[in-house]
Structure formats: C-alpha cells, structure tokens
SEVEX-755425 format. One record per residue (C-alpha): residue in three letters; x negated, y negated, z negated. Coordinates in Angstrom, 3 decimals, decimal comma, padded with zeros to 6 digits. Example, Ala and Ser with C-alpha at 12.3 -4.5 7.8 and 13.67 -1.06 7.14 Angstrom:
BEGIN
- ALA  -012,300  004,500  -007,800;
- SER  -013,670  001,060  -007,140;
This chain:
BEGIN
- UNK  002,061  -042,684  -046,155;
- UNK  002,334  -041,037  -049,776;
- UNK  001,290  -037,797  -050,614;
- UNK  004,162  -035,863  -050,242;
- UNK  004,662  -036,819  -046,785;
- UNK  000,565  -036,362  -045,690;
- UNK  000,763  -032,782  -047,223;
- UNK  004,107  -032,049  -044,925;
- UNK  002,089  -033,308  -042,171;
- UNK  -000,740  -030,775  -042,625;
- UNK  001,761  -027,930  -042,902;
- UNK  003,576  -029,167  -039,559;
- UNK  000,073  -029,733  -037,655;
- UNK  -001,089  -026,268  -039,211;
- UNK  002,203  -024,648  -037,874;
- UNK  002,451  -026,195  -034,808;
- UNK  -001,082  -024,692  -034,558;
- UNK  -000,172  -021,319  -035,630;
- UNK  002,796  -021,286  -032,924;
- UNK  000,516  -022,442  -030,252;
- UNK  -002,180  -019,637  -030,727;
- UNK  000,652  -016,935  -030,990;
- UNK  002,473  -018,918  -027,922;
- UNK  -001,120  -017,550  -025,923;
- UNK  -000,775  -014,268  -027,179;
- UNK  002,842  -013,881  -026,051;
- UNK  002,462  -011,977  -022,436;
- UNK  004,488  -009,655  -020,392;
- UNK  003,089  -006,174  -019,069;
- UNK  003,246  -007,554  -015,941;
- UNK  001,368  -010,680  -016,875;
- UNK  -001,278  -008,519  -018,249;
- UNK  -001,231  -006,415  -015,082;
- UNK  -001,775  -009,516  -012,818;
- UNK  -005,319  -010,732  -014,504;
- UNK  -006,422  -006,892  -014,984;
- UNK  -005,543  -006,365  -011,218;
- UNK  -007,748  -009,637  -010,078;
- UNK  -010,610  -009,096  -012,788;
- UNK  -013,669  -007,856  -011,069;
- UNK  -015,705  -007,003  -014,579;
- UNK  -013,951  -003,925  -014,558;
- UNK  -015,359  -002,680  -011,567;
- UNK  -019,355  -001,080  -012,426;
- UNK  -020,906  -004,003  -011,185;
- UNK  -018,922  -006,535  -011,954;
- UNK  -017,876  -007,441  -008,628;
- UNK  -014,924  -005,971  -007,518;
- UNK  -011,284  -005,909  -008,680;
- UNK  -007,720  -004,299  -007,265;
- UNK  -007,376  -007,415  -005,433;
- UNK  -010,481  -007,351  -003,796;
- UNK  -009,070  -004,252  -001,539;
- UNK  -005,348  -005,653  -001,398;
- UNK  -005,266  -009,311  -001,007;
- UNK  -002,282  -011,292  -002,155;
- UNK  -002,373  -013,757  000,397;
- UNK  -002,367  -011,456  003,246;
- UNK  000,457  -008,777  002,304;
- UNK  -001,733  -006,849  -000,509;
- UNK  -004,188  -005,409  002,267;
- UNK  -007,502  -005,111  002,570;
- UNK  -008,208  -007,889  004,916;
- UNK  -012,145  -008,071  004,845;
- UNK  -014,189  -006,819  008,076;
- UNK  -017,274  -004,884  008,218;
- UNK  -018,709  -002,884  009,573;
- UNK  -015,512  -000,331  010,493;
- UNK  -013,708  -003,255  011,829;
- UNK  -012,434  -002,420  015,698;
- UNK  -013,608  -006,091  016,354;
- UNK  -014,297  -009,578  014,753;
- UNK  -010,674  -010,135  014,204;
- UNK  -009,153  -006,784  012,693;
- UNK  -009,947  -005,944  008,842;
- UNK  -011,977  -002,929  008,376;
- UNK  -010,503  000,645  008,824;
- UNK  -011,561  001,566  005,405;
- UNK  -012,882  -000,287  002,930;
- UNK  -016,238  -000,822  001,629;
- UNK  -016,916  000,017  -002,234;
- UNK  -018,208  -002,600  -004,403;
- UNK  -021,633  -001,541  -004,452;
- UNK  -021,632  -002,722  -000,572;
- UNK  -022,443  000,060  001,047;
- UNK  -020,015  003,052  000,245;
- UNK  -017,143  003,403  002,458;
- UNK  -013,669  004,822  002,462;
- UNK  -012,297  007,526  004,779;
- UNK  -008,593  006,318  004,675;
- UNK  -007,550  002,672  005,680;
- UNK  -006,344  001,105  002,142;
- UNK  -002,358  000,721  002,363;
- UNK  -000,466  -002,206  001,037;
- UNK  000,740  -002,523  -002,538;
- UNK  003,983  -004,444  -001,331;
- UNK  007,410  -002,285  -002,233;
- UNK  005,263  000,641  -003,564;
- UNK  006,840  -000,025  -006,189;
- UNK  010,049  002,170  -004,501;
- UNK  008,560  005,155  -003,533;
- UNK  009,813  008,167  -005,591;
- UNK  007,500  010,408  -007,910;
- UNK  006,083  013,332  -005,636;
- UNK  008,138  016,229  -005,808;
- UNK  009,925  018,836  -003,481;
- UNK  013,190  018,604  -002,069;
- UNK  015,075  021,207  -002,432;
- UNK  018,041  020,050  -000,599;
- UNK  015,558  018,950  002,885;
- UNK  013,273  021,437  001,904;
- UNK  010,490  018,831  002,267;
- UNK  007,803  016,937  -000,062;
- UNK  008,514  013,376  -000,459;
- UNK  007,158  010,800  -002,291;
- UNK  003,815  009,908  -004,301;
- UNK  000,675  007,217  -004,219;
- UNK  -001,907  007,762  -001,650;
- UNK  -001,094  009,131  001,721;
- UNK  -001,356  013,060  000,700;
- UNK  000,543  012,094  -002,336;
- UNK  -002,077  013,717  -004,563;
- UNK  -000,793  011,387  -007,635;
- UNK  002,529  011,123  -008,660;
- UNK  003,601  007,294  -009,225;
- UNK  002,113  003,923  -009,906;
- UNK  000,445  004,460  -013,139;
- UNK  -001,007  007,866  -012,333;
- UNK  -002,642  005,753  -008,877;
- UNK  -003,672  002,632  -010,943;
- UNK  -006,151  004,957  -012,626;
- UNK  -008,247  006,009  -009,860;
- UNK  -009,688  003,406  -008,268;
- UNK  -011,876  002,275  -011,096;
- UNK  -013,077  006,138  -011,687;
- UNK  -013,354  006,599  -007,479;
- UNK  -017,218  007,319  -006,365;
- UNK  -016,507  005,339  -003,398;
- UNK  -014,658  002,482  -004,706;
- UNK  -014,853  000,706  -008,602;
- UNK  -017,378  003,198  -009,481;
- UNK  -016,505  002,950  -012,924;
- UNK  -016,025  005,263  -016,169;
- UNK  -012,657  005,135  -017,958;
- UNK  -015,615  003,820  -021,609;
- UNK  -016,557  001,126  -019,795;
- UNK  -013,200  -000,041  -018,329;
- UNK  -011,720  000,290  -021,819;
- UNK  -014,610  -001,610  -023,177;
- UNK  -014,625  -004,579  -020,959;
- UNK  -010,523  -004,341  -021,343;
- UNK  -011,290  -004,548  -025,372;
- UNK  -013,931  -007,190  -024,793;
- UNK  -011,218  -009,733  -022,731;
- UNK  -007,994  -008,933  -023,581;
- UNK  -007,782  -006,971  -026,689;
- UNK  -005,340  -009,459  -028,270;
- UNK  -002,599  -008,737  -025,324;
- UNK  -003,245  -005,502  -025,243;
- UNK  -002,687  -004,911  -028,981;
- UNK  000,674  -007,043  -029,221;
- UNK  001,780  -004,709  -026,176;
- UNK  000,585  -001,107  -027,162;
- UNK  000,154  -001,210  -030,938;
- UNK  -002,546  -002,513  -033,163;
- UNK  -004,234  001,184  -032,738;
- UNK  -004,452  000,972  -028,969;
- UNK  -008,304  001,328  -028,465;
- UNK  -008,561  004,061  -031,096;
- UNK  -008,612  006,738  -028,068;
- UNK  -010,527  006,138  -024,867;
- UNK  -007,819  008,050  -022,689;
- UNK  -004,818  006,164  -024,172;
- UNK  -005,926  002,535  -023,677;
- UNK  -006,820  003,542  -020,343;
- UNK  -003,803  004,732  -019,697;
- UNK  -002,216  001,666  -021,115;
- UNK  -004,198  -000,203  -018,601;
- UNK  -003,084  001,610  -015,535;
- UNK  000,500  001,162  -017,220;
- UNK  -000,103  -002,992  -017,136;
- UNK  -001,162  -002,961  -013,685;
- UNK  001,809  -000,595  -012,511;
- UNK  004,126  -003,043  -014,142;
- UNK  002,504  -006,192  -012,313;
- UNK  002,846  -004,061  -008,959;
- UNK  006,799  -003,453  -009,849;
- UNK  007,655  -007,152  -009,935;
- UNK  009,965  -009,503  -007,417;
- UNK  006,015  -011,566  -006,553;
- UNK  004,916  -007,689  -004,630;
- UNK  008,287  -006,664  -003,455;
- UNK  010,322  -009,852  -002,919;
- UNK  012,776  -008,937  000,017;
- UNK  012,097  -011,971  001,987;
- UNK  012,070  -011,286  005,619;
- UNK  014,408  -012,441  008,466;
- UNK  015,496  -009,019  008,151;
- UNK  016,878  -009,264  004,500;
- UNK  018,438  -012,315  005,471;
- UNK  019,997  -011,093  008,298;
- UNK  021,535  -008,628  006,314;
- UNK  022,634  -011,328  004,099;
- UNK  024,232  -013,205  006,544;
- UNK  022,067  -016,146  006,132;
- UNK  020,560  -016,074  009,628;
- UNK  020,979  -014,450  012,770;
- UNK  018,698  -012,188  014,887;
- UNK  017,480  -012,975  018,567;
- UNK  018,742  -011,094  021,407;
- UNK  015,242  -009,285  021,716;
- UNK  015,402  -008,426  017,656;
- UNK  018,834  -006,900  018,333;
- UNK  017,597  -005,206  021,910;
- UNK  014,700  -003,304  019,363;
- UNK  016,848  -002,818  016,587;
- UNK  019,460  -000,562  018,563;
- UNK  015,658  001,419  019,803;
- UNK  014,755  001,926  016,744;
- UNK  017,585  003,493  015,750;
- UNK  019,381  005,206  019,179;
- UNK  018,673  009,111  018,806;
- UNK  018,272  009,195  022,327;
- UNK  015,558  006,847  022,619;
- UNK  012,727  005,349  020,170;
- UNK  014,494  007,143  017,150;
- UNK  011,929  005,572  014,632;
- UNK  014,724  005,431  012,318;
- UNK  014,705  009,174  011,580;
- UNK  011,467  008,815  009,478;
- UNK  012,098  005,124  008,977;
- UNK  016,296  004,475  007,780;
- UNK  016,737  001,240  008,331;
- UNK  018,582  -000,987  005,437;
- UNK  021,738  -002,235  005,552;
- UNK  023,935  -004,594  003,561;
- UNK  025,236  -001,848  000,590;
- UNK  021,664  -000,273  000,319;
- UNK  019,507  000,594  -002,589;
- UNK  016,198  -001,140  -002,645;
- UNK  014,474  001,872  -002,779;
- UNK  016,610  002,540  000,330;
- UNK  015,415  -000,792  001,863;
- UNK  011,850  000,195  002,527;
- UNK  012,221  001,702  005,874;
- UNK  010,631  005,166  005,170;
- UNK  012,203  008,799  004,033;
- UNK  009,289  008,912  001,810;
- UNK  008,011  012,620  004,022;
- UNK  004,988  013,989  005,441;
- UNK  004,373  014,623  009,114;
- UNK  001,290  015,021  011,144;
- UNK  001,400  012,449  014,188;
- UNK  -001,177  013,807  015,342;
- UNK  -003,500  010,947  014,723;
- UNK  -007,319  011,278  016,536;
- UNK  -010,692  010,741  014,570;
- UNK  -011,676  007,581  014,078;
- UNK  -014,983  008,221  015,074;
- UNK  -016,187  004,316  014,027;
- UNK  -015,028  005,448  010,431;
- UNK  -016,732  008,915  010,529;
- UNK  -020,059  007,675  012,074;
- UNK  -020,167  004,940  009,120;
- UNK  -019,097  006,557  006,253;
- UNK  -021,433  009,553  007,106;
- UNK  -018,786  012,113  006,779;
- UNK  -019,708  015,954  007,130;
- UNK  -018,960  016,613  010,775;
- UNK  -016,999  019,388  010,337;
- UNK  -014,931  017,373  007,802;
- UNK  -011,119  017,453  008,595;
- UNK  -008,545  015,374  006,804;
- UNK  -005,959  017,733  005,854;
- UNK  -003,687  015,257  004,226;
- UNK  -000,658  016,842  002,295;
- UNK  -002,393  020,039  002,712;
- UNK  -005,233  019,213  000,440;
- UNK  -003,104  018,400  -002,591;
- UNK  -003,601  021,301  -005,312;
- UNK  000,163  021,369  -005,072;
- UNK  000,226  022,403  -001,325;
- UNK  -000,208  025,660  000,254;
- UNK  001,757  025,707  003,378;
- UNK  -000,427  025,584  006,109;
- UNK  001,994  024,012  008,410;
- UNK  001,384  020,953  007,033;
- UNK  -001,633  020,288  007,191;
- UNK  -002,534  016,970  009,229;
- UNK  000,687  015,398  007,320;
- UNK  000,681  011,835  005,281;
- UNK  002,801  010,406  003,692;
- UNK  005,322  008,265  006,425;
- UNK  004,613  004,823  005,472;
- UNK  006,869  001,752  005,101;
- UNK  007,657  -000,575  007,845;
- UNK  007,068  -003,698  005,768;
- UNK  005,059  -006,286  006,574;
- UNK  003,890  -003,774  009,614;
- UNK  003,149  -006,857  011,775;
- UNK  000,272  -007,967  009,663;
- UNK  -000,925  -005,231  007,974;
- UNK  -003,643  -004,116  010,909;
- UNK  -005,148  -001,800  011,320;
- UNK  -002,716  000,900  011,604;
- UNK  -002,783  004,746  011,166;
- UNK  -003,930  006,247  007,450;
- UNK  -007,411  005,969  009,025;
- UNK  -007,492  002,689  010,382;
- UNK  -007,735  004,171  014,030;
- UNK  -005,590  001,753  016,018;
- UNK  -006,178  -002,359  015,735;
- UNK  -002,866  -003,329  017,530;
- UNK  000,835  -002,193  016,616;
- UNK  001,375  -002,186  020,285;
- UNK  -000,991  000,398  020,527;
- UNK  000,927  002,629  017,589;
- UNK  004,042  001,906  020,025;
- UNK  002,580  003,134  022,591;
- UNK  001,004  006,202  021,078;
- UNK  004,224  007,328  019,830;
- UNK  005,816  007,077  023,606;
- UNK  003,354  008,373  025,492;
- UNK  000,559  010,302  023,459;
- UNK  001,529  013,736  025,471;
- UNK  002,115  012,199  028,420;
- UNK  000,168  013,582  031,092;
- UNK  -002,965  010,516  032,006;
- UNK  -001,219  008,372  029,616;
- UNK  -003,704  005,736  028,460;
- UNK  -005,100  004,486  025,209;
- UNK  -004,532  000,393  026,000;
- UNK  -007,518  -000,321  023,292;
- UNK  -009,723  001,827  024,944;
- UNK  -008,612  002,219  028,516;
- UNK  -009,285  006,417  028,099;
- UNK  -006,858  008,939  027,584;
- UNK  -005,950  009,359  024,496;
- UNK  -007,673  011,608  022,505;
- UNK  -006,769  014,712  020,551;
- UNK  -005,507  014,849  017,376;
- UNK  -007,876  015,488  014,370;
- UNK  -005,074  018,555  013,051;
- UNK  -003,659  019,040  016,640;
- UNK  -001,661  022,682  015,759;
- UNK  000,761  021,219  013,770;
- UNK  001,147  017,478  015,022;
- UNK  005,093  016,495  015,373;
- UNK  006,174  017,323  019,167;
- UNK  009,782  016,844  018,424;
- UNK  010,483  013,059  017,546;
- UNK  007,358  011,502  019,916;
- UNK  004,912  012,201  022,009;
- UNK  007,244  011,711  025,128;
- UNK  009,539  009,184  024,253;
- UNK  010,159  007,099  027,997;
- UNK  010,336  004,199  027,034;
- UNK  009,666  001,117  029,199;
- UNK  006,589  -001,449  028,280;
- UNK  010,044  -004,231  027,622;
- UNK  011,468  -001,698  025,362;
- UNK  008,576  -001,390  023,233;
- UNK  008,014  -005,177  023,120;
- UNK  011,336  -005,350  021,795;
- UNK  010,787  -002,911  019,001;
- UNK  007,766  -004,709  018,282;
- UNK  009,494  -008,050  018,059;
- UNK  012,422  -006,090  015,239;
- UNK  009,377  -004,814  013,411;
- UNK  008,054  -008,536  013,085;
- UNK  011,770  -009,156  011,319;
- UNK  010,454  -007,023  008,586;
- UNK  007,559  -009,437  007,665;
- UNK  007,912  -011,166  004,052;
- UNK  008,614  -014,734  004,071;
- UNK  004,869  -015,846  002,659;
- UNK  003,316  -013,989  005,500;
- UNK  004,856  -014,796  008,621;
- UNK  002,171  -017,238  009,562;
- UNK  000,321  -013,934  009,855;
- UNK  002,349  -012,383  013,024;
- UNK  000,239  -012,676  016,015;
C-alpha cells in the first residue's frame, strides 16, 4: 500500500470514527425522556426512578405491594417513597394516554373545570407534572441542584445537542428541560399505542362478543349504567384525545376513607382530601370531594381502583356505582355496608348511587371494560 493510499485510510478510519461518536450523540427528546424516566440516580438516594412507581410492563402503574396493599395480590393503594418508608395518600395513576388530557382550565361553554395532571389537577400538563415527583417530600425526595447535577453528570452531551450548548447555565431551565424530555417520552405511540380489541373493533379488524356488545349498549343507555356521560366512548371518526373514554371533569363519587392508607401513612385524623377544591385555583365549595374522572384504559389491570386505592376489584367499583345508596346494599370486599363518603355533602346523587342494575348486567360491563385493555397487557385481565 503506498503512501497516498495509507494516509486516505487514516482520514476514512478517523471519519468513520468521528461519525460514529456523533451517531451516539444523535437522540430524540423522547429518547432522552425514556432513560431519564427509568434512571433511579435522580431520585435522593439513588434508588428510585419514574418507572419505579409506573411500570412499563404492567400498564405504567405502580404494581409493587406493601404494606397498603388490600391483600398479597393487589399493588399497594399508594405508593411507598424511595426512602422505604414514606407513603402516598393518593393511589399513583397510569401514565398510558396522559398524554391526551387537555391543560387545566375552565369551561366556559359547560361551565366546568376540565383537564390537568394529578387528580385535583393542581398542575397544568405533562411537563409542569414531570417536575414534581423528584422535588415531592414523599416521593424522589430530591432538589431541582441535584437532579440537574446528576442530569449534567450522565447525559450532558444529549442534553446540550437538544437545548443549546448553554443549557446548564441556569438551575431552573435545565430542569425544566428535563421535565420537557420526559413529557416527550410520555407523548409517544410505546405509552399510548391504541391497541385494544376495542380499537380494533372500531377498525373493523375484529368483532366483539355478544357479552362485550350486551355492556357496551350499558355503558352507554341513559336509562341504565350511563357511564358514558363522564366516560364518551370512541368511535370510528374520533379524535384521539376523544378516544380516552373520559370528559376530562371533576366529580365527587363519593369515595370512603381508605382507612388502610390513613392508618399507614399517619395522616392527621382530621385530614380530608378535598380534591379539586384544594387547588389555589378553586374556590367553589361545591366541589370539594371532586377528582379528576379518570380514563377507562387499561381499567382491567390497573387495580386498585378509586384516587385512593380504596377498592381492589373493578367489580367492586361496579358495584359501588349501582348500589352505594341503596338501602343495606353491601360492600362485596368487605361484606359491610358501605361506608360513607370522605366529602359526603357534595358526592354525585344524580348519575349513580341507585343505578338497578342486575349482578349479569354489571358482568357485562365489566367484560366491555376488559375490551379497553392495550394489546401488551391483556395477559394481565383476571
């Protein structure tokens, strides 16, 4: 080999090399989202990450038990922070298709609040919730310094060629861009793939079971179930952020305690969960006891159910919503009465309580809402 061609072997081997190292650098927001949202260093200990409390092979839940689990089979009702010990007050809800629920704001029009993360929609979208976990007491236990630092530490060279070469000048802005990463992860197809028999069904790609059909026309008959007054129900021409099977309201449900939480998490006992009514943006008392009316998705494996965890089975929920002010009506996971609501004054009366349905009925609503279940978790359904 002479010398001319050895010297344009260097250069290609040198560029080849050069391509390759940029080639690693070369990531999406959403790629960058994915390993910040399963990297536990950025919790305080170093031992806890956004996966941890919404696992991706069981519909983005928390599916640990401890010590607020119902039984050995149901995840916990809240979740347990990552220095072991603290716990939660609200059961953690599934990242799946939050991706479609609308900034918080007031409707004008319905004269209602709608949208927003957490269940009192106290932040306004994705990136504003990606934030607080890592700063939350009870949770990641971490400060915005040392998030940004252990960011800076691992992936500085993503997070430059994404957000500018000055990115970590400011503590508030790379930690912003770091909520903005994760928010972008928890937008793609991977969280919100529209996968279920459902979907296909309205695709024409498979049919559904007599029983399917039997709790579809309950769920949406006014004069029976009527779930599909808080929850639409998707058809073939509709939006996906019409396709999530919520209105994106508040109501109270009137909900009881859940006194395993409470008596583990060492609550004040005069503490009441006001929901909607304890956002700073709130001051109409009549809603206090509301949350945020939750998508049907994945329903069938996401247990436990309730934003505190308080039921195990979605029979149960079924069940509650028929016959929760029915006189000696019975709690079937207990075998009491059911108990009173934790905000009874201004729990819904209007759409359930009372709704006369038979036990056949509400097995086939059950057996729609398992329709709803995303391809990769149907193993899951009970």
């Amino acid at each position: 080999m002479n010398k001319v061609n050895k010297v344009f072997l260097f250069l290609t081997i040198i560029l080849i090399s050069a391509c390759d190292k940029n080639s690693q650098t070369v990531i999406s927001k959403s790629e960058l989202g994915a390993k910040l949202f399963n990297d536990i260093s950025l919790s305080k200990d170093g031992n806890q990450s956004c996966a941890s409390c919404h696992d991706s092979e069981h519909a983005f839940i928390d599916s640990r038990i401890n010590i607020t689990s119902a039984d050995g089979n149901t995840a916990g009702a809240v979740s347990v922070g990552q220095d072991e010990v603290s716990l939660g007050d609200i059961n953690t809800p599934q990242v799946s298709y939050t991706a479609f629920v609308p900034d918080f704001h007031y409707d004008e029009g319905e004269e209602l609040f709608k949208g927003g993360l957490f269940f009192d929609g106290r932040v306004k979208n994705l990136t504003e919730q990606a934030m607080q976990p890592f700063l939350n007491p009870v949770e990641m236990q971490n400060t915005k310094e040392n998030v940004v630092e252990a960011v800076l530490n691992q992936y500085s060279e993503e997070m430059m060629s994404l957000y500018g070469h000055d990115i970590f000048d400011e503590i508030d802005k790379a930690f912003f861009a770091i909520a903005d990463a994760i928010a972008a992860f928890e937008k793609t197809e991977d969280i919100s793939p529209f996968n279920s028999k459902f979907d296909k069904y309205l695709r024409g790609e498979v049919n559904l079971t007599d029983a399917e059909l039997r709790g579809l026309s309950l769920f949406q008959d006014e004069s029976r179930a009527n779930c599909a007054a808080c929850h639409p129900v998707a058809t073939e021409i509709s939006t996906k952020e019409e396709s999530i099977f919520t209105d994106f309201s508040y109501d109270n449900l009137g909900v009881p305690v859940n006194t395993i939480a409470r008596e583990s998490n060492n609550k004040d006992i005069n503490f009441i969960d006001n929901g909607l009514f304890g956002n700073p943006q709130v001051s109409d008392s009549d809603l206090k006891g509301a949350f945020r009316v939750s998508s049907l998705r994945n329903i069938a494996v996401t247990a436990p159910y309730m934003h505190n965890g308080v039921f195990k089975n979605l029979n149960t929920v079924v069940h509650f919503y028929n016959s929760r002010d029915v006189l000696g009506a019975i709690n079937p996971e207990t075998g009491n009465l059911w108990e009173a609501a934790e905000v009874d004054d201004t729990k819904n009366i209007e759409e359930l309580g009372d709704l006369g349905l038979t036990d056949e009925e509400i097995n086939d609503i059950i057996v729609f809402l398992n329709t709803l279940t995303d391809e990769d978790f149907e193993h899951l359904i009970n």
